[in-house]
C-alpha positions in Angstrom: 83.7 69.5 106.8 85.5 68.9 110.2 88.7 69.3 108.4 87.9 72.6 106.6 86.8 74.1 110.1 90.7 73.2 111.6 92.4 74.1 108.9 90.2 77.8 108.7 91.4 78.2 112.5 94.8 77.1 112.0 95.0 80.3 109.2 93.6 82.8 111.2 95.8 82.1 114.0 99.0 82.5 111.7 97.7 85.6 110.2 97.0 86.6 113.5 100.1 86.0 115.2 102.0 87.5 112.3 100.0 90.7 112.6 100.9 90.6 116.3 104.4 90.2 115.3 104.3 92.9 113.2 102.4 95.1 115.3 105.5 94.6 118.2 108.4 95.3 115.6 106.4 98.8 115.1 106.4 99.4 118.7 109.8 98.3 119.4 110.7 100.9 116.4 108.8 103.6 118.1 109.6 103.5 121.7 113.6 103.1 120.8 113.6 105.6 118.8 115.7 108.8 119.7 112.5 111.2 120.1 110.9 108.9 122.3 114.3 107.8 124.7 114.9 111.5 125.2 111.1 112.0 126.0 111.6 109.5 128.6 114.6 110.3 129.7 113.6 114.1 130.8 110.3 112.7 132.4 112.1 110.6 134.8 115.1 113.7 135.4 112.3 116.1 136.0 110.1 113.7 138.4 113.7 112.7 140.4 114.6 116.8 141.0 111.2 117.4 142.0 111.4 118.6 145.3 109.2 116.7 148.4 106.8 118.8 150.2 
């Protein structure tokens, strides 16, 4: 029965970790995509010409 219980949690931590793996591929997809660099990109211009009061 001990064994069962090991080998249970040594699944769920693959699956998990493959989920997590696939979950960051997605996000890595996202964020370097074109829309989102731009996105960015004019953020950071507009908050650097923003005048000091």
């Amino acid at each position: 029965m001990r064994h069962r219980c090991k080998a249970a949690t040594s699944a769920e931590y693959a699956i998990g970790t493959i989920a997590a793996a696939a979950f960051g591929a997605v996000l890595y997809t996202v964020v370097t995509g074109d829309s989102i660099v731009s996105a960015l990109t004019n953020i950071i211009d507009k908050a650097l010409k923003t005048p000091v009061k």
